[in-house]
C-alpha positions in Angstrom: 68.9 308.8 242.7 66.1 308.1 240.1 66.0 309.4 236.6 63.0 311.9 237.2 64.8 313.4 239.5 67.4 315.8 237.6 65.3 318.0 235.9 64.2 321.0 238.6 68.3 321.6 238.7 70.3 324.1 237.5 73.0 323.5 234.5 76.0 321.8 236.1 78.9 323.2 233.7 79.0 326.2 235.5 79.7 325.2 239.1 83.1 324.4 240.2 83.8 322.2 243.5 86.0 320.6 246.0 84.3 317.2 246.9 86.0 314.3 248.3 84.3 310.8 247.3 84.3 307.6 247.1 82.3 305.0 244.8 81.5 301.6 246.1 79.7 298.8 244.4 76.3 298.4 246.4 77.2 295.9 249.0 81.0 296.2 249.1 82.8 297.3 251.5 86.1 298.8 249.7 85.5 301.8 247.0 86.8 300.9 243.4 87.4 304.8 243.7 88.2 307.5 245.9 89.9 310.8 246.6 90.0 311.0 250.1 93.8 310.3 250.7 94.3 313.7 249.4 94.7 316.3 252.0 93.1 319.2 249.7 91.4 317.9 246.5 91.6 319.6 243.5 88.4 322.3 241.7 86.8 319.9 239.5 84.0 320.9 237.3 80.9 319.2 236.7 80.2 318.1 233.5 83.9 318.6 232.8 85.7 316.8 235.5 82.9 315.1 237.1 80.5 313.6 234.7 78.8 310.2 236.4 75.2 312.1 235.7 73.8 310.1 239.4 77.0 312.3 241.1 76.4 315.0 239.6 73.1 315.3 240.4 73.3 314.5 244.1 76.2 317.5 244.3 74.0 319.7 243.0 71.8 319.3 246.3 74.5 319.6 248.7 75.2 322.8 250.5 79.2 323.0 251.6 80.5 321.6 254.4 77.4 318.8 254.1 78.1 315.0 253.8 75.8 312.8 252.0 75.4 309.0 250.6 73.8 308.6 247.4 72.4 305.2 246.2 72.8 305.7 242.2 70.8 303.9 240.1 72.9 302.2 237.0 70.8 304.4 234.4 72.2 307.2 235.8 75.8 305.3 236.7 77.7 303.1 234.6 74.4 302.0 232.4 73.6 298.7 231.2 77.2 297.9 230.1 79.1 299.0 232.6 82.8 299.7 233.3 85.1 296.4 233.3 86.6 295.4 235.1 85.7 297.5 238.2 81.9 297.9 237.0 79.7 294.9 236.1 76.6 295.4 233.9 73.4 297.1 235.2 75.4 298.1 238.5 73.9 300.0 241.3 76.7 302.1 242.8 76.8 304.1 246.4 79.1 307.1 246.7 80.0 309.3 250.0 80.7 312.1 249.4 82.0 316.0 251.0 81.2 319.0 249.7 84.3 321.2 250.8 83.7 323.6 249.0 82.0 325.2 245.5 82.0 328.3 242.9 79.5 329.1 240.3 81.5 330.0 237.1 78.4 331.1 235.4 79.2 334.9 234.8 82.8 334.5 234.4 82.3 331.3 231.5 79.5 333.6 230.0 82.1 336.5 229.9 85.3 335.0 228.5 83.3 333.7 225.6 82.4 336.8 224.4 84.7 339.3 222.1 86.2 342.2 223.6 83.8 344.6 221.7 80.9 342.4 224.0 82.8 342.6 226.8 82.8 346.3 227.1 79.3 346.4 226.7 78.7 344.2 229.9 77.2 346.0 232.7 79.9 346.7 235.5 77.9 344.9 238.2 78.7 341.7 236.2 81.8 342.7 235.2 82.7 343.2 238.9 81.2 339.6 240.0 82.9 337.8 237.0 86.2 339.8 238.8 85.3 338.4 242.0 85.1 334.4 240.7 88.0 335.0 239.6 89.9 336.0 242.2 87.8 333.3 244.4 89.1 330.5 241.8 92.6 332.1 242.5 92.0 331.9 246.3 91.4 328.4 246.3 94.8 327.7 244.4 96.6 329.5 246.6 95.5 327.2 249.6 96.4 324.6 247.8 100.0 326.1 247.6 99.1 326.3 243.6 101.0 329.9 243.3 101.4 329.4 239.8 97.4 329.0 239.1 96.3 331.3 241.9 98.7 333.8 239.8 96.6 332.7 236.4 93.1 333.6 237.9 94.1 336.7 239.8 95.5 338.2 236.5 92.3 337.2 234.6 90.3 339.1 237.1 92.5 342.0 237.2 92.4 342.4 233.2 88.4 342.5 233.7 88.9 346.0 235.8 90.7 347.9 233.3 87.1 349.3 231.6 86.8 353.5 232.2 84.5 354.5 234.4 81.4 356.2 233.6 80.7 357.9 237.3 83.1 358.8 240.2 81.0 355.8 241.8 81.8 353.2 239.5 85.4 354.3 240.3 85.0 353.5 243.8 84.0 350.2 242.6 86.4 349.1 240.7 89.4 350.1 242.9 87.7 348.6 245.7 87.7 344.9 243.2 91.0 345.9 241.7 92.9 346.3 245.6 91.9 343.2 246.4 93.2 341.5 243.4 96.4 343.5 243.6 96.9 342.5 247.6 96.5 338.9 246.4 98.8 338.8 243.2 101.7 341.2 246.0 101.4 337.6 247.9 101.8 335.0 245.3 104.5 336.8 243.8 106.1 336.3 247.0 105.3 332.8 247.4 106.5 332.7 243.8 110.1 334.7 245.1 109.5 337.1 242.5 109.9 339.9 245.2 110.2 342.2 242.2 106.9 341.5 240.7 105.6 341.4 244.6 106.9 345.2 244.6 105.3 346.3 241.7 101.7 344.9 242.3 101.8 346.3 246.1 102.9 349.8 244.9 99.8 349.4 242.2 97.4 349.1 245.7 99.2 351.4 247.4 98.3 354.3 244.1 94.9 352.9 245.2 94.6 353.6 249.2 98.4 354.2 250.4 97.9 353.8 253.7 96.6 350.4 253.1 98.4 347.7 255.6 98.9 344.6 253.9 99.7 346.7 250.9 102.8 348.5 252.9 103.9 345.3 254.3 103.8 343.4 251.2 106.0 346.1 249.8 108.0 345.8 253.0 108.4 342.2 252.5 109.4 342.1 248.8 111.7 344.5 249.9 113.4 342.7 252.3 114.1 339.6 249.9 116.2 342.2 247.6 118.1 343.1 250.8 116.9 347.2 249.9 116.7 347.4 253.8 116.4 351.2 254.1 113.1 350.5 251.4 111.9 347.7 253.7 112.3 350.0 256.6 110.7 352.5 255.0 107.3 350.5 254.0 106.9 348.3 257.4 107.4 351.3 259.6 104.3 353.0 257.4 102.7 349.9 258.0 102.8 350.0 261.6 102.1 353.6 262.0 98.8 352.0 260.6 98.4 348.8 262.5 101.0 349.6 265.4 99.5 345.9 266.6 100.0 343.8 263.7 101.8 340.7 264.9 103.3 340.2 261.6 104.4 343.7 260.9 105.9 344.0 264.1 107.9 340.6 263.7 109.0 341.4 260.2 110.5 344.6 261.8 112.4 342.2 263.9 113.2 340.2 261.4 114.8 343.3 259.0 116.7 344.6 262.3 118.3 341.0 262.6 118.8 341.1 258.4 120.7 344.5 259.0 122.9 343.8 261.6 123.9 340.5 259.8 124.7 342.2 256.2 126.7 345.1 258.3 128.2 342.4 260.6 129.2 341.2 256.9 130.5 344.4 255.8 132.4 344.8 259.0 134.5 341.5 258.4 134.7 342.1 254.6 136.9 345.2 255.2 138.7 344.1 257.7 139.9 340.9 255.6 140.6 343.9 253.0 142.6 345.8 255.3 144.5 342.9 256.3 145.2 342.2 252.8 146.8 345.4 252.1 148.9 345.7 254.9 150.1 342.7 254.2 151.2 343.0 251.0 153.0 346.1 251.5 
């Protein structure tokens, strides 16, 4: 990568990405750096996270899922000084590198700077997409098993959806954005085994569309993990009214009949141990 080459590019500080690297010396053959013993890097920002101007530059040109080997001059590396003692001075570095995968943060960064009086005057197609980075930023956390961050970014895009309406349109809209967020934050709730919370967000969706699936089941689910089984029953046997083929519906039926029978299999013994008790005693 040459100098000359940067400036055609768009500004780096918005984009988000997954990337695994590493950064050899030119000539070596072991990296003085590298990510790639993680199984799922971490959403680093350029110019934040990632700021070797050479690496940047080269991610910018990468589509996801591409693979690529940039030969970095040390102007746009480690410069004439270096790094000691990994980098010697005037070093020309080589980096492999994976784009996994990438989010442009433009909209939503542009957004959460502004006040809330500026916010409300954002037009709702904007207002929608900075909703839908969001929730993609939250996505990517919870593959990562990151419940606690996925929760963060789903409840930033959900606050975003709570402008009125100015047409039955725009209402369409933003329930269709706001379901989706909803569905998601049901999940991580779960993940988080805060089945209460779970509850509340999937009977939110559920004011939305009520015959929505995933929705009922999430419901069904948080339900079950507070052992209200008639509840549970309730919610999954809506859900397969909807989706009588749903794999998981159907086995989390099975799994609430085995519950059941176990808590009444419970019950059973607990009264007879009572019983026992008091005819013993008298």
């Amino acid at each position: 990568i040459k100098p000359n080459s940067y400036f055609s590019l768009p500004p780096a500080f918005f984009w988000g990405c997954s990337v695994k690297y590493s950064g050899y010396l030119e000539h070596a053959d072991k990296p003085f750096c590298t990510n790639c013993t993680k199984k799922l890097p971490r959403l680093m920002k350029l110019g934040k996270d990632i700021t070797l101007a050479g690496l940047e530059i080269g991610l910018l040109t990468m589509k996801k899922g591409e693979a690529a080997r940039f030969i970095i001059a040390p102007s746009y590396a480690y410069g004439q000084q270096g790094c000691p003692p990994l980098i010697p001075p005037a070093a020309t570095v080589v980096f492999e590198v994976e784009l996994l995968d990438f989010l442009d943060s433009a909209e939503s960064d542009t957004f959460f700077a502004l006040t809330a009086e500026q916010q409300d005057t954002f037009p709702l197609q904007k207002v929608l997409k900075v909703a839908e980075v969001e929730r993609e930023f939250g996505n990517y956390l919870y593959r990562q098993r990151c419940f606690e961050g996925a929760k963060g970014r789903y409840k930033r895009a959900y606050s975003v959806l709570g402008r009125s309406p100015s047409s039955e349109a725009e209402q369409c809209q933003i329930d269709a954005s706001r379901l989706l967020v909803l569905l998601n934050l049901s999940i991580t709730y779960l993940k988080l085994e805060l089945p209460t919370r779970a509850l509340m967000y999937g009977e939110k969706a559920l004011e939305i569309d009520q015959r929505n699936a995933k929705a009922l089941f999430r419901c069904g689910q948080a339900c079950l993990c507070m052992t209200e089984y008639e509840r549970a029953r309730d919610f999954l046997v809506r859900a397969q009214c909807v989706e009588p083929f749903n794999h998981d519906i159907n086995n989390e039926l099975k799994k609430l009949a085995r519950c059941y029978k176990d808590y009444l299999d419970k019950e059973k013994a607990m009264c007879c141990r009572m019983l026992a008790a008091l005819d013993s005693s008298a």
